[in-house]
N, C-alpha and C positions, 0 to 999 in steps of 0.2 A: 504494500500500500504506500500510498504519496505521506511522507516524512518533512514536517516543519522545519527548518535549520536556518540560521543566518547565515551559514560560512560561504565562500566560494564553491562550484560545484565538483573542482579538480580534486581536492580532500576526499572526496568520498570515492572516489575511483582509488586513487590512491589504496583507504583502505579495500575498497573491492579487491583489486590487484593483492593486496597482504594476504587476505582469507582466503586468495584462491590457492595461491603459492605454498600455502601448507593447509590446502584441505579446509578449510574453516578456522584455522586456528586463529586466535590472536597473536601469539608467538609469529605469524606473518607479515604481520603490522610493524610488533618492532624491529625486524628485521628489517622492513624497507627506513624507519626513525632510525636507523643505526646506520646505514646504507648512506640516508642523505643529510644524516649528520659526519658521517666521516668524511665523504666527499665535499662540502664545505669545510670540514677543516683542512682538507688536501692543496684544497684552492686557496683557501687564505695565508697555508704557509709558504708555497711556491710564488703567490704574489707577494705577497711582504719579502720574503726572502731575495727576490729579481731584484728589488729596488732598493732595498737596504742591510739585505744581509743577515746570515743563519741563524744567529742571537736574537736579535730584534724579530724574527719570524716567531722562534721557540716563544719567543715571551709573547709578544701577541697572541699567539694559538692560544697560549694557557687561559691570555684573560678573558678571552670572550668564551671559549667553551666551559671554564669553571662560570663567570658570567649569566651564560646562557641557562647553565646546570641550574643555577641559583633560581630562576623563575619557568624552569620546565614545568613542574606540576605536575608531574606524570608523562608527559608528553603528546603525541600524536595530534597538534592544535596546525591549526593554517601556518600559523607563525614559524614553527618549527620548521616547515619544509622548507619556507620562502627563502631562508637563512642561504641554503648554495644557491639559490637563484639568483640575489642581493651579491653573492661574492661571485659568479662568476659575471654580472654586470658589469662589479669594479674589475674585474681583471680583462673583459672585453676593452673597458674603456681606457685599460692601459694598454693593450694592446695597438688600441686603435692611435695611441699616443705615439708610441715605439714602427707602426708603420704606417701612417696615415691616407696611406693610398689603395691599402686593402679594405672595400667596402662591406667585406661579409663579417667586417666587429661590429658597424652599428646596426647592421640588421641582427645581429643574435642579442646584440642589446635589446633591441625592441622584444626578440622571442621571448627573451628574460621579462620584461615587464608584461608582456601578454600573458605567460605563466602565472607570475606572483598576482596580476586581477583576478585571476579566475581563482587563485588562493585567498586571498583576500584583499581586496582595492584597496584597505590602509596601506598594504606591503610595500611601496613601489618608490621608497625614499629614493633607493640608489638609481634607479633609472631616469627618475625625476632629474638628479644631481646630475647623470650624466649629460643630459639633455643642458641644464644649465651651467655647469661648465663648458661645454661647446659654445654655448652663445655667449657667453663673459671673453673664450678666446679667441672668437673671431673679433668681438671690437676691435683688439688690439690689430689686427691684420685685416680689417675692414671685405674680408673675402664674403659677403654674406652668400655665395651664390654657394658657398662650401656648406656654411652651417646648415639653408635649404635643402642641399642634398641630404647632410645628416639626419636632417629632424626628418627627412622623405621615409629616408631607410628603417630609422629607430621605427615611427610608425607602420610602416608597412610590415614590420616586423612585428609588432604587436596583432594588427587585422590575420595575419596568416594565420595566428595562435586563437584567436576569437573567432573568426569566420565560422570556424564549423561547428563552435560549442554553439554562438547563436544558431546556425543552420538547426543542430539537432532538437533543441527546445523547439523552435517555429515548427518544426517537423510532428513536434510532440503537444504542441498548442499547451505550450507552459511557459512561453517565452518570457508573458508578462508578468507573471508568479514568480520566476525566475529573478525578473529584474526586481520587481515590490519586495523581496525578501533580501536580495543580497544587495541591493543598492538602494534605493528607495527607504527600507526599514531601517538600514544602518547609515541613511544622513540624518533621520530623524532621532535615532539612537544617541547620536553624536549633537543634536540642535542643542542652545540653551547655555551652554555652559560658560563658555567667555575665555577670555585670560585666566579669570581664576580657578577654574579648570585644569587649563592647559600647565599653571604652574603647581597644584596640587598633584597631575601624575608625573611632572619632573621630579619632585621632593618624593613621591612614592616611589618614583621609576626608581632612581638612586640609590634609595634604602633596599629596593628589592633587589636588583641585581647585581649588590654590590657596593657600598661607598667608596673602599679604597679605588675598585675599577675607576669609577667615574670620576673621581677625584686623577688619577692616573690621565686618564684619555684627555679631562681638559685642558693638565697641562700641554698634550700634545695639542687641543685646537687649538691652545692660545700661542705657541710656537709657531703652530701651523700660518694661521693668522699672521705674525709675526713676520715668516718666511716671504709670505706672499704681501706684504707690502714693497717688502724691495721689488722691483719692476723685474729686474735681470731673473729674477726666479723663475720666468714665467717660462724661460728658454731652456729650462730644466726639468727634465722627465718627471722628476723629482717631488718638481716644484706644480706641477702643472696634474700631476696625479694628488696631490694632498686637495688640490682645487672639487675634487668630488667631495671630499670629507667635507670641507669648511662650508660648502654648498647643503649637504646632505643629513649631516645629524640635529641641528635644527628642525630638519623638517619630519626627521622620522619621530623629534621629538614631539610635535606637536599632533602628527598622524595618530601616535600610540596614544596619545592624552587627550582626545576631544570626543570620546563618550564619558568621561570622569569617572568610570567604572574601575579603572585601574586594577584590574585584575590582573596578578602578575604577568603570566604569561603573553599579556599584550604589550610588554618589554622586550619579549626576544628579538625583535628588531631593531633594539641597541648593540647587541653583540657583535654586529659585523666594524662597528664604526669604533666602539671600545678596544677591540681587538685591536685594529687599523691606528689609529690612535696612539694607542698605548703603545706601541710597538712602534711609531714613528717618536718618542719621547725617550725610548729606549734606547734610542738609533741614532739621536743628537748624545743623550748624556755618556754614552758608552766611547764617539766620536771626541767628547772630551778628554773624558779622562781613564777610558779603556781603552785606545786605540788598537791594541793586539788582543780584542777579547775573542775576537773569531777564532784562534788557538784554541779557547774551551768552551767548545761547542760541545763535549759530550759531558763534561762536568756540569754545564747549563742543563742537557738534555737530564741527569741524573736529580738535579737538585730538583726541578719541576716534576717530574716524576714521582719521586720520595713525597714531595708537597701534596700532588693532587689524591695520593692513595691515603696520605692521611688526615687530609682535609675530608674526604670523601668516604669514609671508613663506614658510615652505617648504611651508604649505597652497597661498597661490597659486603657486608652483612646479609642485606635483602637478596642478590642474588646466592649466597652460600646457602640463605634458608630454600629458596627454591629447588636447587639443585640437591640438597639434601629431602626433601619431599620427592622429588622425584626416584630418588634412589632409594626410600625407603616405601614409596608406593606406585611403583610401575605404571600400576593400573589408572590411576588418574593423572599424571603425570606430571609435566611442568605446569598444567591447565588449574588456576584457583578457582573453585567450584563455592559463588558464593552463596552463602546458607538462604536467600529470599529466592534466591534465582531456581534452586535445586527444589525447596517448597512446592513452588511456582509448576517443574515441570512433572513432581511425582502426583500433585492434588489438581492437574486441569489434564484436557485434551488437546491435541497439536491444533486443535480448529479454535481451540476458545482463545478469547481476546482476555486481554489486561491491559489496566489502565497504572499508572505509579503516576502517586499525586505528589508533587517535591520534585520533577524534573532530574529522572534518572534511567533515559531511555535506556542505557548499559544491560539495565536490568532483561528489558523487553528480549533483548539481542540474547542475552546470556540462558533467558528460561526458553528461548526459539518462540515465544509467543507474541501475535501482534497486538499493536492496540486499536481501538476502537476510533480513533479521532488522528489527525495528521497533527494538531498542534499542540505536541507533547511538553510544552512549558508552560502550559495550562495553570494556574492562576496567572503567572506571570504576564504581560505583555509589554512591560518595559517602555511601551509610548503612550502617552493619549493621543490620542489621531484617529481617523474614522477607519486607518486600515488595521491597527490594532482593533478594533470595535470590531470589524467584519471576523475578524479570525476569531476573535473571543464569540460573534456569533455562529462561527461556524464549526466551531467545538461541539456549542450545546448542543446545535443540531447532529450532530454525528453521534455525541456519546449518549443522547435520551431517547434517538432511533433504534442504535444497535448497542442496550449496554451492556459493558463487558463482564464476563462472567467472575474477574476479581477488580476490585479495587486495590491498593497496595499505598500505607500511607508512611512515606519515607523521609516526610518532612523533620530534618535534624533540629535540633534543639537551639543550634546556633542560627537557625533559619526563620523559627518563628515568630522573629520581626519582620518576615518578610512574605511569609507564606502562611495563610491562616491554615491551621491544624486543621484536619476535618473531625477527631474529639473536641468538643463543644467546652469541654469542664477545661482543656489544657490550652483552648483559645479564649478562654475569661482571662488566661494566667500571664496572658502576652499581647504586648499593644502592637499593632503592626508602628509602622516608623512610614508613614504615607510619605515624607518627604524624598526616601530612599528606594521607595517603589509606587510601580503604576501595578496595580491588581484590573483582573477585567469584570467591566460593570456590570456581570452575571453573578462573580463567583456564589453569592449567596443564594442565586436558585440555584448552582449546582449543588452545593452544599445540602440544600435542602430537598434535592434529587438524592443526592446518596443516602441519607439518613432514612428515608421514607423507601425506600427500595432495597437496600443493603444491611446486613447486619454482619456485625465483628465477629469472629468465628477463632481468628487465633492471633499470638503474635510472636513473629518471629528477628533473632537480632536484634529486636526493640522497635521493628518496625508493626503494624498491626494492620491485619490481612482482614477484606472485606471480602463476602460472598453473596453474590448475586439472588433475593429471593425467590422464590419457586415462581411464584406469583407477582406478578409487575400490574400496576394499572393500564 
């Protein structure tokens, strides 16, 4: 059935491609998050490394991937993948620096930004950047008929990457549901907030991914910045690739901060710029007063190594525990079998629907069971707008035509300022926080659909399971 979602529609292929690759598993998923997290780190050290040398690469890679680690959350988000898409942009557009008459870097530029839309339209800092560092260095050479072809290619290189995802939607008369969801709902998502906004998720960004990083990386933009005032710079590879940076993290900073959600993971698109950064500050103070530090390169490689395993210690823990479940239970394997999910598929049939009230489709995915309605964030809608209205009406009607045979009430305890419980006694006990959320202007018929239809029958995990009555009006 048709599934609600804000993200871009390439994520969800993505994970298609993971569960097919090993059968359904999830283990397929991280596999591809491992895949295109190492290959952006591949790329960001080979680029840092071309321009300023093996030390300054090592340290860069460290800070953006521990960085990035910092507000993963689990992983598998839009953000996540964009990350080598973003790094091989910047090293297109160093390319394109290094031979300027080969046309085929700013057309992979643009594929790169064609990608990252379809990941998610905030994504697309570094291609942005690319695009306005060409037009900053054509002033100085007044060639605009150069920068026209650029911006031709970059473009056209974006429509090759988009042409057929619009074709297939049109094809599928979803085009406009397409757009209302992943652009339309997420400028409305973002409307309201202002400056003050945009500087509450710098001060969050920072604190999440890192202070010392961010502290590290500005002194390289204020260098950077620095570099590029002297004019002579600009005739320097050097000097003319930092030009994306000083262009770019500004904007990725205010892309990630203009729905005020701040929700970590909508950081990881600081990573590439911290990295980038931080590794250009390394690359001046090492030019100071390490001159011969490229000699210890594997003492570098050793000490970051040593750092990141035991900065990182209770990550390898979690995989030790996995890998020891699998070796003492064969039979279930590496696969966590969670206790609602498993409930779920021993007390229903593969035809019956569930619904999880708390925005936890995982669950739907993990018991193989669908739900009843497409708009599984169900109290939530996050906008007042008439298209938020439509979806909250078009929940009811899905879920009081065909209702599911469980309800499933998962709403955590740190949530019930946000999500009204569907227990009555434990929603006296919590004021919602109306400022910090938009609920939809049903939820209390739904509420009072469930209660007059449904009765509690068990609870499991802490969560408490509803069962469909025999007898419906």
């Amino acid at each position: 059935m048709d599934v609600w979602e804000n993200k871009g529609p390439l994520v969800f292929y993505i994970n298609a491609l993971g569960l097919f690759l090993t059968n359904g598993s999830r283990w397929g998923v991280w596999l591809l998050e491992f895949l295109f997290f190492f290959c952006a780190g591949y790329i960001g050290y080979i680029l840092i490394k071309r321009i300023m040398g093996t030390i300054p690469a090592l340290i860069g890679t460290f800070i953006w991937v521990t960085a990035a680690g910092n507000v993963l959350q689990g992983g598998n988000f839009s953000e996540e993948y964009s990350l080598l898409f973003s790094f091989m942009a910047a090293l297109f557009y160093l390319k394109s620096l290094e031979q300027p008459d080969k046309k085929i870097y700013y057309l992979l530029i643009g594929i790169s930004l064609g990608v990252n839309i379809l990941l998610r339209p905030n994504n697309i800092s570094m291609q942005i950047a690319a695009a306005g560092a060409y037009f900053i260095l054509v002033i100085a050479s007044r060639d605009w008929r150069l920068f026209l072809q650029r911006a031709a290619l970059i473009t056209l290189g974006g429509i090759a990457v988009l042409a057929p995802v619009v074709l297939y939607f049109t094809l599928q008369n979803a085009l406009m549901e397409m757009i209302n969801v992943v652009l339309v709902f997420n400028v409305q998502y973002s409307d309201g907030g202002g400056l003050s906004r945009v500087f509450g998720g710098l001060l969050n960004a920072s604190t999440s991914i890192g202070l010392i990083f961010a502290i590290i990386a500005l002194l390289g933009y204020i260098l950077s910045l620095l570099l590029l005032l002297k004019r002579e710079m600009f005739d320097t590879v050097v000097g003319r690739f930092l030009l994306i940076l000083v262009i770019g993290w500004p904007i990725e900073a205010v892309l990630s901060s203009l729905s005020g959600r701040n929700y970590p993971h909508y950081f990881l698109g600081w990573a590439p710029y911290l990295g980038l950064l931080g590794a250009y500050a390394a690359y001046i103070f090492l030019r100071r007063f390490a001159p011969r530090s490229e000699q210890y390169a594997v003492v570098c490689v050793l000490i970051l190594l040593a750092v990141t395993l035991a900065g990182k210690i209770n990550i390898w823990k979690d995989y030790v525990a996995v890998l020891e479940r699998a070796w003492n239970s064969p039979k279930t394997g590496l696969e966590y079998r969670d206790p609602v999910a498993s409930y779920i598929r021993e007390n229903t049939a593969p035809e019956d629907e569930v619904f999880v009230w708390g925005f936890r489709p995982v669950i739907n995915f993990a018991a193989d069971r669908e739900s009843p309605a497409s708009f599984l964030p169900y109290p939530l809608i996050h906008v007042d707008t008439p298209l938020g209205e439509n979806w909250a009406d078009q929940f009811y009607v899905q879920f009081t035509t065909n209702p599911p045979a469980l309800v499933i009430n998962m709403v955590e305890p740190a949530d019930r300022e946000r999500i009204p419980d569907i227990d009555p006694e434990i929603r006296k006990q919590y004021k919602i926080k109306w400022k910090d959320v938009v609920l939809a202007h049903n939820y209390k018929d739904m509420l009072d659909f469930i209660h007059q239809n449904y009765t509690r029958i068990d609870t499991v995990n802490g969560s408490d399971i509803y069962r469909l009555n025999t007898a419906i009006p």
